[in-house]
C-alpha positions in Angstrom: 0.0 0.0 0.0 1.4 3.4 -1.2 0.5 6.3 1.0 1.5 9.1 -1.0 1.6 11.8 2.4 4.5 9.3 3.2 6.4 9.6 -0.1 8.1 13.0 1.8 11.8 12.1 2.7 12.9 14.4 5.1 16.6 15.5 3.1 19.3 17.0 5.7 22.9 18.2 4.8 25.9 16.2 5.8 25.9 17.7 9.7 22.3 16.4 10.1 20.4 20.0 9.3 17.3 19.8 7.8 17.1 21.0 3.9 14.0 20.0 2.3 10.9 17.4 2.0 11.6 15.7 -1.1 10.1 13.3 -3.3 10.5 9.2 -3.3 11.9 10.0 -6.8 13.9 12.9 -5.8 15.2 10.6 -3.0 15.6 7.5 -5.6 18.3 10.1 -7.4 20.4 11.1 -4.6 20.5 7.4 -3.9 21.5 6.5 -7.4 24.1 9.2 -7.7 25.8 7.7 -4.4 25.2 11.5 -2.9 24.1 9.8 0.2 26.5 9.9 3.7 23.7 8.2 5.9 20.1 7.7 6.5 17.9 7.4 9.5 14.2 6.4 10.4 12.6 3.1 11.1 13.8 1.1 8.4 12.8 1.9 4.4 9.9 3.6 3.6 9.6 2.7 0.1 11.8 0.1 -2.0 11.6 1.2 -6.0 12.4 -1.5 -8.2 14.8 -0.8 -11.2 15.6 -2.1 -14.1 16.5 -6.1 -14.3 20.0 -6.7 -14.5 20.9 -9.9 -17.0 24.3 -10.3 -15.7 23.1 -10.3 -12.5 20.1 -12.5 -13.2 17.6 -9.7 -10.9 16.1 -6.5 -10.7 17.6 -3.5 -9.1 16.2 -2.1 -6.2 16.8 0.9 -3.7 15.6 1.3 -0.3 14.4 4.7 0.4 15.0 5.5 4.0 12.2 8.4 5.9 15.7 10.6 6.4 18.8 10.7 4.4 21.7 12.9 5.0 23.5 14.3 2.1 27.5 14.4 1.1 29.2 17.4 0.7 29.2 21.1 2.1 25.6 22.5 2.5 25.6 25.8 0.4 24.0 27.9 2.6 24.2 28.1 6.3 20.8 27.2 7.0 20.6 28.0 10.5 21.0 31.9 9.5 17.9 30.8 7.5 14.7 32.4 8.9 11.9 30.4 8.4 9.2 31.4 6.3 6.3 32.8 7.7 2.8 31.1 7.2 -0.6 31.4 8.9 -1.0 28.3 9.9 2.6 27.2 10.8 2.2 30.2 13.6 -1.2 29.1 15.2 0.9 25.4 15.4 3.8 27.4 17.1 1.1 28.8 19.8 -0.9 25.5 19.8 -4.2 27.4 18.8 -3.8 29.0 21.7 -4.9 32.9 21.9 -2.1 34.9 23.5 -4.3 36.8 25.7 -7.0 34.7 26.6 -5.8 31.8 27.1 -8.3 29.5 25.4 -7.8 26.9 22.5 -9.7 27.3 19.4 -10.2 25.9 16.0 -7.5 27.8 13.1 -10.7 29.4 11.2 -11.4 31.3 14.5 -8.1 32.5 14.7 -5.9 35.3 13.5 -2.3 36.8 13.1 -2.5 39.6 15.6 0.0 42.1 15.4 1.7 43.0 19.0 2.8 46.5 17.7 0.0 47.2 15.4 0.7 47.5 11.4 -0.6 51.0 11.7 2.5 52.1 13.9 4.9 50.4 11.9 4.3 46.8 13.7 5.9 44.3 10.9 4.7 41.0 10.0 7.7 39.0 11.6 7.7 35.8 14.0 8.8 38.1 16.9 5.7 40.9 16.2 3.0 38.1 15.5 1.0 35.9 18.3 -2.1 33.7 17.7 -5.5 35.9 18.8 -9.0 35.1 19.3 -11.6 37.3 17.3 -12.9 38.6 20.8 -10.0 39.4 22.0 -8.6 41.0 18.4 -11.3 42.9 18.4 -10.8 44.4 22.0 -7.0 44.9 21.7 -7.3 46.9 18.2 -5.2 49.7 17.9 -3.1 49.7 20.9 0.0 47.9 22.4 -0.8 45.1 24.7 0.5 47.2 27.5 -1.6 50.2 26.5 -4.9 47.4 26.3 -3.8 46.4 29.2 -3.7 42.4 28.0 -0.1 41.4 28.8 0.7 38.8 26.5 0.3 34.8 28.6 3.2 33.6 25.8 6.1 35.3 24.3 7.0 35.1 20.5 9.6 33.3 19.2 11.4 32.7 15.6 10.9 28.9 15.4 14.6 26.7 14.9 15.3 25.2 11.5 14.0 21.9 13.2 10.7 23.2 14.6 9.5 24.9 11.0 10.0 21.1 9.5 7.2 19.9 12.6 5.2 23.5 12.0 4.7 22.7 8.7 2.0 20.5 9.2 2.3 17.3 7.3 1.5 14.1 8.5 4.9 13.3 9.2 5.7 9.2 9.9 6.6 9.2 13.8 10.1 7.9 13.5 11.0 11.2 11.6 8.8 13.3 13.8 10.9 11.6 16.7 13.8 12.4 15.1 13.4 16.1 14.6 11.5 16.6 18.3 14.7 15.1 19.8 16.6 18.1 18.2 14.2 20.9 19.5 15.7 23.5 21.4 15.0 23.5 25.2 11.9 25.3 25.6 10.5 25.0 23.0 6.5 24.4 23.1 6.8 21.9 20.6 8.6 19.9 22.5 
């Protein structure tokens, strides 16, 4: 049985960052191509069957493991990498939890509140943005939370390079989402 939201190998550079979700074929390549330096998970995820091989006498295969390191130098330093900023990968980083009340509630009833507000020059960065209700949105408005006088029950934060791979939402196999919760920097809420 194929589950296609399992066909996403987690792809980290040589020092164990992770780079990318990539594809059982993209995976297949950099197995071919011998650009592999180690692999992690529960065993294989997939096994893709090549061509057969007369002198041989049997088919190719390769095992695709859920996390494969890469050789060589990573290009960029992707810990000076901020992650991209989503909607829904910041209501996971506060747990659906509204930073003023308190309560839990579902992602529609939810939004990105600005903790300086846009209209005094309050950006749309991890470290301005915190999960709000609607009620409490609306009761906040314009002001600082100091100046609402609705101190914030959670602090921002810029989520590490491992976190934004678990915020991202996917239904991730639980050997790899073991893998990268492992790596999560103390405090985190992830954790």
């Amino acid at each position: 049985m194929h589950h296609p939201h399992h066909s996403h190998v987690l792809q980290l550079d040589i020092h164990g960052t992770p780079q990318a979700w990539i594809s059982l074929e993209h995976a297949a390549l950099h197995v071919a191509t011998g650009s592999v330096a180690w692999v992690d998970g529960d065993g294989p995820l997939a096994t893709l069957r090549g061509g057969y091989n007369v002198a041989r006498g049997r088919q190719s295969h390769i095992d695709i493991h859920p996390i494969m390191a890469l050789t060589g130098a990573s290009k960029v330093n992707l810990f000076g990498v901020v992650p991209a900023f989503t909607k829904a990968k910041l209501f996971r980083r506060d747990r659906m939890t509204c930073a003023y009340c308190g309560q839990r509630f579902n992602e529609r009833d939810l939004s990105c509140e600005h903790i300086l507000p846009q209209s005094r020059g309050g950006r749309w960065t991890w470290m301005n943005l915190v999960s709000a209700c609607g009620a409490c949105n609306g009761r906040k408005a314009d002001r600082t939370p100091e100046e609402a006088g609705m101190p914030l029950l959670y602090l921002p934060y810029v989520p590490s390079r491992f976190e934004d791979f678990l915020l991202e939402g996917r239904h991730i196999r639980a050997d790899v989402h073991e893998w990268l919760a492992s790596r999560l920097p103390k405090g985190s809420r992830l954790s």
